[in-house]
PQR file with spaces between the fields and no chain letter, atoms N, CA, C, O and H, PARSE charges and radii, in Angstrom:
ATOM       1  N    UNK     1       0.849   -1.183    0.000 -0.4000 1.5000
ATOM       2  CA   UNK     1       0.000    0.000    0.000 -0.0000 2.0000
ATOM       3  C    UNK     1       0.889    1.239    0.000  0.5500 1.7000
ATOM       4  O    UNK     1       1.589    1.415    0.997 -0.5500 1.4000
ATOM       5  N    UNK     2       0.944    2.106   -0.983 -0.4000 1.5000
ATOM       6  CA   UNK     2       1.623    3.485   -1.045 -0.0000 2.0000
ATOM       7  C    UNK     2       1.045    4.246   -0.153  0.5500 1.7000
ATOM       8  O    UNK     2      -0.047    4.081    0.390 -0.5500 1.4000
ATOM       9  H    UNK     2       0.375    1.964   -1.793  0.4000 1.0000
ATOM      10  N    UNK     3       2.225    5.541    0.056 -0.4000 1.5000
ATOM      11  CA   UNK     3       1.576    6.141    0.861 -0.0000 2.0000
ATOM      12  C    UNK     3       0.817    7.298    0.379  0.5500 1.7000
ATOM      13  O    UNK     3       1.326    7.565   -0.710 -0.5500 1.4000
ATOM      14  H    UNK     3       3.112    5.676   -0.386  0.4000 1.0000
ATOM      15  N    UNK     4      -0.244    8.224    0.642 -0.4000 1.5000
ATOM      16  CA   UNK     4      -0.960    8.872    0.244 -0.0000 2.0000
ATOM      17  C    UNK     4      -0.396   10.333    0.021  0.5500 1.7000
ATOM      18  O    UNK     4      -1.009   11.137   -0.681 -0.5500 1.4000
ATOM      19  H    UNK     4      -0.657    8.008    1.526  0.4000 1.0000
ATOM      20  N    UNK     5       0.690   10.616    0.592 -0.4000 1.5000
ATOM      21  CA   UNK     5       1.278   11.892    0.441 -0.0000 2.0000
ATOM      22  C    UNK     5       2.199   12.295   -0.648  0.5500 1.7000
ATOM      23  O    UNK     5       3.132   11.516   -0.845 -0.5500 1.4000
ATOM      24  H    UNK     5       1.188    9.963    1.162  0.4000 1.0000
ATOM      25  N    UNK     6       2.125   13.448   -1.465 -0.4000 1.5000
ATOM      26  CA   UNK     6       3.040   13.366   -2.508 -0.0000 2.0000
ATOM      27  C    UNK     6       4.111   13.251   -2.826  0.5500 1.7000
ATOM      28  O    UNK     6       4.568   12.868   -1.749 -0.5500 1.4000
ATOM      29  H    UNK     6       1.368   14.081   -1.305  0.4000 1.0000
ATOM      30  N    UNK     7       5.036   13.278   -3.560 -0.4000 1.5000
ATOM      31  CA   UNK     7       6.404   13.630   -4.435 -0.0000 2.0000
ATOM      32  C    UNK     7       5.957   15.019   -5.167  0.5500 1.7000
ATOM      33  O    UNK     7       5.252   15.037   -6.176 -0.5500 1.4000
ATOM      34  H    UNK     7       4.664   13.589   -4.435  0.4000 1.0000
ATOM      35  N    UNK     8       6.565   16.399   -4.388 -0.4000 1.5000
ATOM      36  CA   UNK     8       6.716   17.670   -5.123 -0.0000 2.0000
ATOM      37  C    UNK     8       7.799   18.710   -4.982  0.5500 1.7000
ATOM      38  O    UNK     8       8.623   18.678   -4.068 -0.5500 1.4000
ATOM      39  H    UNK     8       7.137   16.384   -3.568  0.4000 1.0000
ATOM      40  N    UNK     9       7.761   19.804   -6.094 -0.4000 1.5000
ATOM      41  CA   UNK     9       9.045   20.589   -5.739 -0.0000 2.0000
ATOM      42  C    UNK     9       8.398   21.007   -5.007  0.5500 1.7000
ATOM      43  O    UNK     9       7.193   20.841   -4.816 -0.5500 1.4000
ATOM      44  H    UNK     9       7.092   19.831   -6.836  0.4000 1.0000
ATOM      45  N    UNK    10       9.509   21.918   -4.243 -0.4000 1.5000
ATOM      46  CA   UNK    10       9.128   22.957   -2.838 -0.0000 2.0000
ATOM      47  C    UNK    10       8.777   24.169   -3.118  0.5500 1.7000
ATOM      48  O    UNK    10       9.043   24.952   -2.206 -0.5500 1.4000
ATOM      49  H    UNK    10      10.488   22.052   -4.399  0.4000 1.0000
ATOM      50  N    UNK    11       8.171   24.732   -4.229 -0.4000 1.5000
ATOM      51  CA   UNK    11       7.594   25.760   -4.961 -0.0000 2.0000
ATOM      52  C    UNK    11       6.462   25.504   -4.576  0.5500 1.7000
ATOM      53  O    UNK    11       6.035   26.178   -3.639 -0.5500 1.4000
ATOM      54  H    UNK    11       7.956   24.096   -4.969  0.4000 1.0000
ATOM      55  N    UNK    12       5.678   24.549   -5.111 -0.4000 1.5000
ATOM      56  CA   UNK    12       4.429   24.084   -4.588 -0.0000 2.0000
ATOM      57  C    UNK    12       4.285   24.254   -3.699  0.5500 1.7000
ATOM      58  O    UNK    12       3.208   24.812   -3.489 -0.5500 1.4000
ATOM      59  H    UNK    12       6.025   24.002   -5.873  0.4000 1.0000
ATOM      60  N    UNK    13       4.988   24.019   -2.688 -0.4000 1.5000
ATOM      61  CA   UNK    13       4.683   23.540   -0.981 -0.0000 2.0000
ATOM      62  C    UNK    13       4.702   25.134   -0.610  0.5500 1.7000
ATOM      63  O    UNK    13       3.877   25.525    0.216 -0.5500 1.4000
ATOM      64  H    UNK    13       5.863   23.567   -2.859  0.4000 1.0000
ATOM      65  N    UNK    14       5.530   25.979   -1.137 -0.4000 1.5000
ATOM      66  CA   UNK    14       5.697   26.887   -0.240 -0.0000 2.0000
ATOM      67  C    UNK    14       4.571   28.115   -0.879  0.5500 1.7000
ATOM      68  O    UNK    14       4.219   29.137   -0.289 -0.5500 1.4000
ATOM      69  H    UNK    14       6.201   25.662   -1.807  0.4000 1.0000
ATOM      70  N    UNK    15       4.178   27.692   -2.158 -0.4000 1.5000
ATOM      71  CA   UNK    15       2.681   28.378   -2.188 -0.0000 2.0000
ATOM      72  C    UNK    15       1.844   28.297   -1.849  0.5500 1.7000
ATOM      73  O    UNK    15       1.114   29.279   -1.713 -0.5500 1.4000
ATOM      74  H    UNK    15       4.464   26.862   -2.637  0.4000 1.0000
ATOM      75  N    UNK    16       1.393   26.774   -1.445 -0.4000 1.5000
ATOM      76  CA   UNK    16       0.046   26.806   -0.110 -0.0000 2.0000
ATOM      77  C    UNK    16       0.554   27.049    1.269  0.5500 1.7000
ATOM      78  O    UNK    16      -0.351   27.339    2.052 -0.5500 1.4000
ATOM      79  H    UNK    16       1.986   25.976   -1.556  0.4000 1.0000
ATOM      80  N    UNK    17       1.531   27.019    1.690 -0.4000 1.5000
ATOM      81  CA   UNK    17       2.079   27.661    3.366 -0.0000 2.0000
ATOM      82  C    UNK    17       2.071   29.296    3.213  0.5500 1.7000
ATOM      83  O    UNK    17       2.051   29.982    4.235 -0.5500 1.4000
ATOM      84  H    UNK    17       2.266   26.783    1.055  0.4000 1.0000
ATOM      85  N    UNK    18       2.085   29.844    2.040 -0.4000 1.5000
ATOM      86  CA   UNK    18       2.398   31.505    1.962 -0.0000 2.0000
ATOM      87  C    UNK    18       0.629   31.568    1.990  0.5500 1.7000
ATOM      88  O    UNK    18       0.143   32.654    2.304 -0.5500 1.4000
ATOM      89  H    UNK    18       2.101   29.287    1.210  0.4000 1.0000
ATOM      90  N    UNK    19      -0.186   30.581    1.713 -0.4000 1.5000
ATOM      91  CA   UNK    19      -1.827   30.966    1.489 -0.0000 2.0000
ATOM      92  C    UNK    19      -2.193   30.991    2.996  0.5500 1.7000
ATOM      93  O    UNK    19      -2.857   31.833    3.600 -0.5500 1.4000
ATOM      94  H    UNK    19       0.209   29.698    1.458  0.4000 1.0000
ATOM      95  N    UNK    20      -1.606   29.879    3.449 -0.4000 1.5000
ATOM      96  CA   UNK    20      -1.964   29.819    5.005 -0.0000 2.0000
ATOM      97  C    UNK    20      -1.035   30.891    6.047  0.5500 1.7000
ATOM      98  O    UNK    20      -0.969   30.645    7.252 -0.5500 1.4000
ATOM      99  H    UNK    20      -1.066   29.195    2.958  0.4000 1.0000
ATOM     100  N    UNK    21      -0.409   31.966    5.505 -0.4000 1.5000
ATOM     101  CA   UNK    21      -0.078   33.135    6.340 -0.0000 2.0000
ATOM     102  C    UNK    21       1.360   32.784    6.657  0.5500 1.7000
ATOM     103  O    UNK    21       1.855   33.433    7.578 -0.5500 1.4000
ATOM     104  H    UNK    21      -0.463   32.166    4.527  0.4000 1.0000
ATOM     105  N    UNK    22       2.063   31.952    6.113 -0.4000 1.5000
ATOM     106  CA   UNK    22       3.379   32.159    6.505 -0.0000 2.0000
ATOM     107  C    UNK    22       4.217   32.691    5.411  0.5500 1.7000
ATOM     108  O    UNK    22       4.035   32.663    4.194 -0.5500 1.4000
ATOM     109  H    UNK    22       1.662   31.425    5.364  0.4000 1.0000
ATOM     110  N    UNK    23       5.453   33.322    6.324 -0.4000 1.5000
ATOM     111  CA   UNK    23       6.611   34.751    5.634 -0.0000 2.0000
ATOM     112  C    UNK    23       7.713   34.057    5.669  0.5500 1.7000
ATOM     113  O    UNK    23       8.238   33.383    6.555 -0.5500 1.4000
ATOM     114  H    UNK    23       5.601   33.344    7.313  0.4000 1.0000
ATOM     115  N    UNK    24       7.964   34.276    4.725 -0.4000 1.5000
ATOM     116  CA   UNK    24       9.980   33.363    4.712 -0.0000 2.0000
ATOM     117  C    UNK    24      10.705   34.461    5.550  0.5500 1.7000
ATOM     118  O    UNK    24      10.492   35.668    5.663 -0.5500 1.4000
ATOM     119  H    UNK    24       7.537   34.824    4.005  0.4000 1.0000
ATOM     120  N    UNK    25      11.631   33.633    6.095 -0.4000 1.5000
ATOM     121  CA   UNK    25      12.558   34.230    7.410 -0.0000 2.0000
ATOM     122  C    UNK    25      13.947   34.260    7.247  0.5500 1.7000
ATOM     123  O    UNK    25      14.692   35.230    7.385 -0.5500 1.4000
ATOM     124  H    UNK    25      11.804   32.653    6.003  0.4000 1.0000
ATOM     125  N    UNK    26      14.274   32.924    6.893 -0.4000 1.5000
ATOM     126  CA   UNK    26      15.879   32.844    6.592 -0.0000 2.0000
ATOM     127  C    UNK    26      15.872   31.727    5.705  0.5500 1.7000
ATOM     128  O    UNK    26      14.945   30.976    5.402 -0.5500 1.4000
ATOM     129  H    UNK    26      13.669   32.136    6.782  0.4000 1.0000
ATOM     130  N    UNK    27      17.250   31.749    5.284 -0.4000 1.5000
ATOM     131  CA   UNK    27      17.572   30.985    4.313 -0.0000 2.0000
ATOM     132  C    UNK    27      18.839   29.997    4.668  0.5500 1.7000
ATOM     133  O    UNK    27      19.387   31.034    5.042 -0.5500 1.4000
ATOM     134  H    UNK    27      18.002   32.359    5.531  0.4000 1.0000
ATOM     135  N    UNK    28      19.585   29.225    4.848 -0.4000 1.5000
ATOM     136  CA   UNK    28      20.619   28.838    5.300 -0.0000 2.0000
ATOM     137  C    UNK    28      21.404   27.718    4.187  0.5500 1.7000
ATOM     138  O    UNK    28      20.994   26.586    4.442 -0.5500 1.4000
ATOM     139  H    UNK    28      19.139   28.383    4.544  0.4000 1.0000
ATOM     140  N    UNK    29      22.206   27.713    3.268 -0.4000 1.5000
ATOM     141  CA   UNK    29      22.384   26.696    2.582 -0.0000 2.0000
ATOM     142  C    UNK    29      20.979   26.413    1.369  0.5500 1.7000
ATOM     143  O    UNK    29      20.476   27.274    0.647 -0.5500 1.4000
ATOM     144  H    UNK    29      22.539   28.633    3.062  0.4000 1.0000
ATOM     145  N    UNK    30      20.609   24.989    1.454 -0.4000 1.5000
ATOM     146  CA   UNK    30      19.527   24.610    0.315 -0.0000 2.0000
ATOM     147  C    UNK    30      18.108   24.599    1.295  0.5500 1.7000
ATOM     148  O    UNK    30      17.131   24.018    0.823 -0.5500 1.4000
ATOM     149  H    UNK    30      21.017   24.290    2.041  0.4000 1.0000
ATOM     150  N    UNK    31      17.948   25.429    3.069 -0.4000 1.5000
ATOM     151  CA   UNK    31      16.807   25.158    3.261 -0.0000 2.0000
ATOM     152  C    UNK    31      16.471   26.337    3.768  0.5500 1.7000
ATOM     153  O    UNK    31      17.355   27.060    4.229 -0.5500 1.4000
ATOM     154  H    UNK    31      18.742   25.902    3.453  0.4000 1.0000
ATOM     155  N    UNK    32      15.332   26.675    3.770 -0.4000 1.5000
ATOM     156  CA   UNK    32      14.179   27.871    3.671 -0.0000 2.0000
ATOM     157  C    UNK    32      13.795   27.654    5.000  0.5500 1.7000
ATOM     158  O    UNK    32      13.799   26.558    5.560 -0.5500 1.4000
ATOM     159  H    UNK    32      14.614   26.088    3.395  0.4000 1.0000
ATOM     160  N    UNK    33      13.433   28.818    5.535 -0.4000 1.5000
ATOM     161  CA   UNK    33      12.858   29.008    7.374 -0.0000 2.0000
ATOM     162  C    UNK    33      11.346   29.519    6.794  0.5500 1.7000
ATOM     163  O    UNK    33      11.479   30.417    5.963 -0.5500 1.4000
ATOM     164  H    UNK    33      13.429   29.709    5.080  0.4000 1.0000
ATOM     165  N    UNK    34      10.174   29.200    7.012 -0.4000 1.5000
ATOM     166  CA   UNK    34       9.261   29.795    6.786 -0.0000 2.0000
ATOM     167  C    UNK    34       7.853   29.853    8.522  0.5500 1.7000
ATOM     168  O    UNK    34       7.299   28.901    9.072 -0.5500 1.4000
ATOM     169  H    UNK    34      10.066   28.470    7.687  0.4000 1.0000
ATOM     170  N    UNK    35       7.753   31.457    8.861 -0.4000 1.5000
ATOM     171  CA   UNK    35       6.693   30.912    9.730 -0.0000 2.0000
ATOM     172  C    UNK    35       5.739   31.917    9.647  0.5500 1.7000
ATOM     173  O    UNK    35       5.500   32.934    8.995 -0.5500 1.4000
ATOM     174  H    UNK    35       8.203   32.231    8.413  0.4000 1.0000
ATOM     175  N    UNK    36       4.988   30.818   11.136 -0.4000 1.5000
ATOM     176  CA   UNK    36       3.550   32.068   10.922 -0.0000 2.0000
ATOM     177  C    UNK    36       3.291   32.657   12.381  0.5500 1.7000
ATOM     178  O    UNK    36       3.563   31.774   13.195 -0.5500 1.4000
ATOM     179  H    UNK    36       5.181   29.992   11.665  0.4000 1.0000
ATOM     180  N    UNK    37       2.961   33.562   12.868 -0.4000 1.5000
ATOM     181  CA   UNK    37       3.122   33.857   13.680 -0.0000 2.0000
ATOM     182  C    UNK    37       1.570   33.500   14.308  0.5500 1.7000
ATOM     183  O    UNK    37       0.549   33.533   13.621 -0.5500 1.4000
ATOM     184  H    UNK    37       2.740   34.280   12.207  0.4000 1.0000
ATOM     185  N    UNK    38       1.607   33.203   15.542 -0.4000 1.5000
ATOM     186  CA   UNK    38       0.326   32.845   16.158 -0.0000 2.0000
ATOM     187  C    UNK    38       0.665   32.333   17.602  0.5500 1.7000
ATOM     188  O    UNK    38       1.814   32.394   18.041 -0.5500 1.4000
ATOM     189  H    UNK    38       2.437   33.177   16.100  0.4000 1.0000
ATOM     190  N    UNK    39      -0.410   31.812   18.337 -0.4000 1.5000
ATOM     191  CA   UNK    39      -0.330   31.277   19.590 -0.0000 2.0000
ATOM     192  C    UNK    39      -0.816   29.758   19.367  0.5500 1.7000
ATOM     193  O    UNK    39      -1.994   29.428   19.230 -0.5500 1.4000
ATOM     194  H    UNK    39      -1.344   31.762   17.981  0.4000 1.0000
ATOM     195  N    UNK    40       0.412   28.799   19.350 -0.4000 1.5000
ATOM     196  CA   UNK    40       1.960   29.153   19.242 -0.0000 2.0000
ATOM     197  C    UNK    40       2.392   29.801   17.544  0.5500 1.7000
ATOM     198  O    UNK    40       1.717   29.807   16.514 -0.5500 1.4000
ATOM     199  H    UNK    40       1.369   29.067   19.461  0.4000 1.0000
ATOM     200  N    UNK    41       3.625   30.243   17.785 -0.4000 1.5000
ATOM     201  CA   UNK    41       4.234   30.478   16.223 -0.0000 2.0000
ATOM     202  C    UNK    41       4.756   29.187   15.994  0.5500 1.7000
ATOM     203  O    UNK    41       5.237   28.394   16.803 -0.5500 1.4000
ATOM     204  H    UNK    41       4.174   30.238   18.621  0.4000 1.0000
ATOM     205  N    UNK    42       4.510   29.047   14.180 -0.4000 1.5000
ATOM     206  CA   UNK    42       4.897   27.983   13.965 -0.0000 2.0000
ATOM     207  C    UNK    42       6.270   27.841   13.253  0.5500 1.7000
ATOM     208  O    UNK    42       6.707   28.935   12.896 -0.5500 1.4000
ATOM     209  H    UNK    42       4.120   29.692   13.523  0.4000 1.0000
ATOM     210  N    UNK    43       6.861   27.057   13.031 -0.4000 1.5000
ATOM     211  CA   UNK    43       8.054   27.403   11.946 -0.0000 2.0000
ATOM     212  C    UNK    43       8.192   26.283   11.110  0.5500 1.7000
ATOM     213  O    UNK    43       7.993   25.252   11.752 -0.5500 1.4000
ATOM     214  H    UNK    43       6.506   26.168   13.321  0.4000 1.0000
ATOM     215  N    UNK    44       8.397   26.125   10.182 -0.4000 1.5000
ATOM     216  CA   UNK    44       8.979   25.341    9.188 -0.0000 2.0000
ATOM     217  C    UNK    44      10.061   25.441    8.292  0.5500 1.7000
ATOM     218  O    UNK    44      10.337   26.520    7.768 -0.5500 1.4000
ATOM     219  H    UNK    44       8.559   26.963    9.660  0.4000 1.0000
ATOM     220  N    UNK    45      10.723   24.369    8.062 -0.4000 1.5000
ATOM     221  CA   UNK    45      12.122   24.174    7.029 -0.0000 2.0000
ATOM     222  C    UNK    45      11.700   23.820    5.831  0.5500 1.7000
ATOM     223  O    UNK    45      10.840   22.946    5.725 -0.5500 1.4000
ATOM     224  H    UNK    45      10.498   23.493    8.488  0.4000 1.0000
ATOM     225  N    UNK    46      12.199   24.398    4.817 -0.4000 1.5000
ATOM     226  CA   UNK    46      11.588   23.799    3.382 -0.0000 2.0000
ATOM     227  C    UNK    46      12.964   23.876    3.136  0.5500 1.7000
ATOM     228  O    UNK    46      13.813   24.758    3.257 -0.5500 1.4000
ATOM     229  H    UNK    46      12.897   25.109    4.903  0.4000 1.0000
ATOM     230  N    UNK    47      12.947   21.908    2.497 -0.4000 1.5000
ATOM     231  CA   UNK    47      14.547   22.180    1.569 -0.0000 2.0000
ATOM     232  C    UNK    47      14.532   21.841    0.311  0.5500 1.7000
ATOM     233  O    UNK    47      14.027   20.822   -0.160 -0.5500 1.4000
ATOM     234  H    UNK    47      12.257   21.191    2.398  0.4000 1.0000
ATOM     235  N    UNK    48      15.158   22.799   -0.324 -0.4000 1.5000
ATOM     236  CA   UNK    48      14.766   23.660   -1.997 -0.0000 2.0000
ATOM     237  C    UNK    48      15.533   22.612   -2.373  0.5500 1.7000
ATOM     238  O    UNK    48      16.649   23.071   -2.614 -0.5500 1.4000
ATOM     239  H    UNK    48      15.568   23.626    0.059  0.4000 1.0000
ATOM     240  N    UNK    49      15.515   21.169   -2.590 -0.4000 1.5000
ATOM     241  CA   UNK    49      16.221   20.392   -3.560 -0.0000 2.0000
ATOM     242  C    UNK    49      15.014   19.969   -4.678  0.5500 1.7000
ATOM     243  O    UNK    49      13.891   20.447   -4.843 -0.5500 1.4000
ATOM     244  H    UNK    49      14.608   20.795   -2.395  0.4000 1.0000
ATOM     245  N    UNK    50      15.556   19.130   -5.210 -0.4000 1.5000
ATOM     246  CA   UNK    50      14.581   18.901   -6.983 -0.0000 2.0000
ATOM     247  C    UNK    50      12.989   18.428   -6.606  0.5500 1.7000
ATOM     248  O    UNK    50      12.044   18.765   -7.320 -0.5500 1.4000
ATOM     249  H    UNK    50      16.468   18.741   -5.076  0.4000 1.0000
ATOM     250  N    UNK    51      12.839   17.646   -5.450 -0.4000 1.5000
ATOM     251  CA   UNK    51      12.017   17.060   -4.855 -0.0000 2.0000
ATOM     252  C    UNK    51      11.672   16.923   -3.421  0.5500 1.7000
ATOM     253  O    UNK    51      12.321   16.446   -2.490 -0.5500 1.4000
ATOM     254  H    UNK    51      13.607   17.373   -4.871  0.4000 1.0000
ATOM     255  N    UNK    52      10.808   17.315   -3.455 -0.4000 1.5000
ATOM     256  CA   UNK    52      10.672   16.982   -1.923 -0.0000 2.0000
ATOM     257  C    UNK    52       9.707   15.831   -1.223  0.5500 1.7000
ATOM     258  O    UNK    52       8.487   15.881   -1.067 -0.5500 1.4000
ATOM     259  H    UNK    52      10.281   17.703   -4.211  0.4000 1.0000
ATOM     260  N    UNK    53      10.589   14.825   -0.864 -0.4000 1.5000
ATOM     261  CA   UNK    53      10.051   13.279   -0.335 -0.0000 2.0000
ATOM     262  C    UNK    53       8.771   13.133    0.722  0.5500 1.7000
ATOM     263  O    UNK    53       8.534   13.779    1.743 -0.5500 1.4000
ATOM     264  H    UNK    53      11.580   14.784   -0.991  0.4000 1.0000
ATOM     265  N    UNK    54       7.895   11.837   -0.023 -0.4000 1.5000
ATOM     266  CA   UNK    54       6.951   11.789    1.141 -0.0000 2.0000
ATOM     267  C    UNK    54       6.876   12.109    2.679  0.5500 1.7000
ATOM     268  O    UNK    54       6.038   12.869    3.164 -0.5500 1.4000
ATOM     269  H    UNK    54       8.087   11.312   -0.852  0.4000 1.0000
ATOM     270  N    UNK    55       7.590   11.620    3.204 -0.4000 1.5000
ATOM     271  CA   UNK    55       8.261   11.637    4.280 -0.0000 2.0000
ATOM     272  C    UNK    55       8.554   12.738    5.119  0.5500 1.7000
ATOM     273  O    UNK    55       8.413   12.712    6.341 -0.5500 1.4000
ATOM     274  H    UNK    55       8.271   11.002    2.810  0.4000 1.0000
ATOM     275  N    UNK    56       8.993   13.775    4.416 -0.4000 1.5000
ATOM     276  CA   UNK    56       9.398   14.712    4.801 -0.0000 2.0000
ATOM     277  C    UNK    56       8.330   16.199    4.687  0.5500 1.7000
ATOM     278  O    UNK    56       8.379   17.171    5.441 -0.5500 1.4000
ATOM     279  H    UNK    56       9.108   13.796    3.423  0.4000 1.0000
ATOM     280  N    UNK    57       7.256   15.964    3.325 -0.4000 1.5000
ATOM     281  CA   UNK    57       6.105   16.687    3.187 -0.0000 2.0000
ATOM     282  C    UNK    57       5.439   16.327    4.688  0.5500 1.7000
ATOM     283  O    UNK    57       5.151   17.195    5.511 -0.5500 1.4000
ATOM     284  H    UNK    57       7.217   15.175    2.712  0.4000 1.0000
ATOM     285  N    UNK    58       5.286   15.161    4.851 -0.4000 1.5000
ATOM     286  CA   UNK    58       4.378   14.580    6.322 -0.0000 2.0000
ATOM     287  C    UNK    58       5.094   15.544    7.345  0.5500 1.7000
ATOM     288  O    UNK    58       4.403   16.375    7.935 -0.5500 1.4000
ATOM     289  H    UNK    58       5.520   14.456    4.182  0.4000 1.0000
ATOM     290  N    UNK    59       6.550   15.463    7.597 -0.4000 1.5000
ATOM     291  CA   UNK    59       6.315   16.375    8.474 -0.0000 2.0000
ATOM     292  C    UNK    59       6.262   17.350    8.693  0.5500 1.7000
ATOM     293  O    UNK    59       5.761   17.830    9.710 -0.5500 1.4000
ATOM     294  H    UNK    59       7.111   14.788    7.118  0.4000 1.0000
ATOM     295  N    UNK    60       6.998   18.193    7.389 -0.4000 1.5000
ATOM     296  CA   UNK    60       6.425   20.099    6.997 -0.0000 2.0000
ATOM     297  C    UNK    60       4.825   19.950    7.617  0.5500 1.7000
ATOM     298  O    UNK    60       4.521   20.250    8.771 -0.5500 1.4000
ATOM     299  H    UNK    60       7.405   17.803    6.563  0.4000 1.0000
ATOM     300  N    UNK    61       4.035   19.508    6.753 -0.4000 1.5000
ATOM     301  CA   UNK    61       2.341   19.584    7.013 -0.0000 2.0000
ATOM     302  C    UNK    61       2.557   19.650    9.000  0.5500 1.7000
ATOM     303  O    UNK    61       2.237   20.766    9.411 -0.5500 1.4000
ATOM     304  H    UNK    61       4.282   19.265    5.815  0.4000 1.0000
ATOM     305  N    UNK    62       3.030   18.646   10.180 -0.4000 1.5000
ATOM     306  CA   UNK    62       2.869   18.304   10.753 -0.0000 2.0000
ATOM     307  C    UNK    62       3.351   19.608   11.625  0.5500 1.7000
ATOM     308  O    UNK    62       2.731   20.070   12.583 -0.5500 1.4000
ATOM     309  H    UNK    62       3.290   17.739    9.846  0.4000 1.0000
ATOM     310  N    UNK    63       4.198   19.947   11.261 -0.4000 1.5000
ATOM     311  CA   UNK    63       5.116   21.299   11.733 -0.0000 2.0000
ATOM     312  C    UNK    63       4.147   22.307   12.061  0.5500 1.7000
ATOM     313  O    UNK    63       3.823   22.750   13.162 -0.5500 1.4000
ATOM     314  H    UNK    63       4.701   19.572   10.482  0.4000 1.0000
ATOM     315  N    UNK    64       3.559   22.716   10.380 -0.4000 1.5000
ATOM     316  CA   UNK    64       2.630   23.774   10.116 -0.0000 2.0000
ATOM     317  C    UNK    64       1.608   23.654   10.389  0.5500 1.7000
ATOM     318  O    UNK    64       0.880   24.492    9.858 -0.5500 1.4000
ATOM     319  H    UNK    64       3.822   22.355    9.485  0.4000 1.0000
ATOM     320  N    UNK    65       0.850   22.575   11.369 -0.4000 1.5000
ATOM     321  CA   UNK    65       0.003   22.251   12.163 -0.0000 2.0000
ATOM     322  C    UNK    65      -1.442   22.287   10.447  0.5500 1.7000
ATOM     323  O    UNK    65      -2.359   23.044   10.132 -0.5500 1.4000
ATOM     324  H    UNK    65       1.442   21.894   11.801  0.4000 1.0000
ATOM     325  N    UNK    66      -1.006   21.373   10.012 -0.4000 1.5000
ATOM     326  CA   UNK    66      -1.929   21.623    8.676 -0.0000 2.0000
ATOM     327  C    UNK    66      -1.916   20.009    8.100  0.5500 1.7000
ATOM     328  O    UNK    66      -0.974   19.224    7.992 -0.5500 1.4000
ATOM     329  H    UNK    66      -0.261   20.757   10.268  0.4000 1.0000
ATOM     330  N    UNK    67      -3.399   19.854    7.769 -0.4000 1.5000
ATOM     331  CA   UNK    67      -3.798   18.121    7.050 -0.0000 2.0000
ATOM     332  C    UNK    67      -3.693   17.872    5.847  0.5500 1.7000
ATOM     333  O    UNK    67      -3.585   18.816    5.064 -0.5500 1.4000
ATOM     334  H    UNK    67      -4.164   20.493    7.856  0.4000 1.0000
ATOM     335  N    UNK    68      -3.697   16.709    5.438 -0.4000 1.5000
ATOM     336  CA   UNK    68      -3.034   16.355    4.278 -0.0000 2.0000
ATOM     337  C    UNK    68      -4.405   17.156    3.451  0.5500 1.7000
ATOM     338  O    UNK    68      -4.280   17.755    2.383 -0.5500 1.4000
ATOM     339  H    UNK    68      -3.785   15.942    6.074  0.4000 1.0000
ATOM     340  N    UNK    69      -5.482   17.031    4.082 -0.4000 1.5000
ATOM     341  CA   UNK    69      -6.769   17.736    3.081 -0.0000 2.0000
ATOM     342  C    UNK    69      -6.533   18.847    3.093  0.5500 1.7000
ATOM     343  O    UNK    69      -6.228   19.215    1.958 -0.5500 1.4000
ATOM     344  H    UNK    69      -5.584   16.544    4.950  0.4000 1.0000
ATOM     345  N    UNK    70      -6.508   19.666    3.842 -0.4000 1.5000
ATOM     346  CA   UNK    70      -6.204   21.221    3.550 -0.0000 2.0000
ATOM     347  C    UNK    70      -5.283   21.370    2.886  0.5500 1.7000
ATOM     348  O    UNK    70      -5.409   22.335    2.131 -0.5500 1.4000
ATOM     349  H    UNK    70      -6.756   19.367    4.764  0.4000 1.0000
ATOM     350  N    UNK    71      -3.919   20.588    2.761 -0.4000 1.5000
ATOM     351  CA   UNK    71      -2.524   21.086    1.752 -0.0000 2.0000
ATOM     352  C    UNK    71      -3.154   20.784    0.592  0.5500 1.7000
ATOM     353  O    UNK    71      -3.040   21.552   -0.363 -0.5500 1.4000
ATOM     354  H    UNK    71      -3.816   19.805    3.374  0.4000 1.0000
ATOM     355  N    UNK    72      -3.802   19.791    0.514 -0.4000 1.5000
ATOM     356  CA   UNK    72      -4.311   18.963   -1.098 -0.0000 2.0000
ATOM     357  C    UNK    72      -5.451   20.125   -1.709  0.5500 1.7000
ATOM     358  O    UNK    72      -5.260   20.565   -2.843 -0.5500 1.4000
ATOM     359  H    UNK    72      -3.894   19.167    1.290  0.4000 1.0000
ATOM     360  N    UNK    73      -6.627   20.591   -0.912 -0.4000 1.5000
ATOM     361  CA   UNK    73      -7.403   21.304   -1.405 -0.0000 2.0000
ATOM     362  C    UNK    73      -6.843   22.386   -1.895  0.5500 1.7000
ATOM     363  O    UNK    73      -7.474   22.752   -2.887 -0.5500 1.4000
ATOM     364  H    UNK    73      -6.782   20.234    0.009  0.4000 1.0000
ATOM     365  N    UNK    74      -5.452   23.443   -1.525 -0.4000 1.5000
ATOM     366  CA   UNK    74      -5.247   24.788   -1.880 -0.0000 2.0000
ATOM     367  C    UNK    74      -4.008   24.155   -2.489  0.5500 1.7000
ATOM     368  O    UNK    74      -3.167   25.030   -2.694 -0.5500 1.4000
ATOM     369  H    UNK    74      -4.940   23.145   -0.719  0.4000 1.0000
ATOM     370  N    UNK    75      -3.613   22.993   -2.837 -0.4000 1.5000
ATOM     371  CA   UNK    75      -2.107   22.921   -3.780 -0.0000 2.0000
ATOM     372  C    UNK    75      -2.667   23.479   -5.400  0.5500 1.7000
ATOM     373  O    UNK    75      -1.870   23.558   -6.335 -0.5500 1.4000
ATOM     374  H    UNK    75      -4.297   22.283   -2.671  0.4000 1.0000
């Protein structure tokens, strides 16, 4: 059974996290700081390589306190 989460660049990803109110912060090497400010603030790492692995989308989403339906509906 595959898993349900995608294979995408981090362009994608970081256009539905900029819909859901988060501001890029820093940059360090190949990965991106992106957050949102709230109670709590959240933060996330996006790393700008060719692809970005199931695995690792699961836990951006998990970070950004956001479901696989909400990323899927505004991708």
């Amino acid at each position: 059974m595959g898993s349900k989460y995608p294979v995408l660049p981090p362009d994608k990803i970081i256009k539905v996290l900029i819909k859901f109110g988060f501001v890029r912060v820093s940059q360090r090497g190949s990965h991106v700081k992106y957050k949102k400010d709230g109670i709590p603030a959240k933060v996330v790492i996006i790393p700008m390589h060719y692809e970005v692995a199931k695995g690792t989308l699961q836990s951006i989403l998990e970070q950004a306190g956001m479901t696989l339906e909400e990323f899927l509906n505004n991708l």
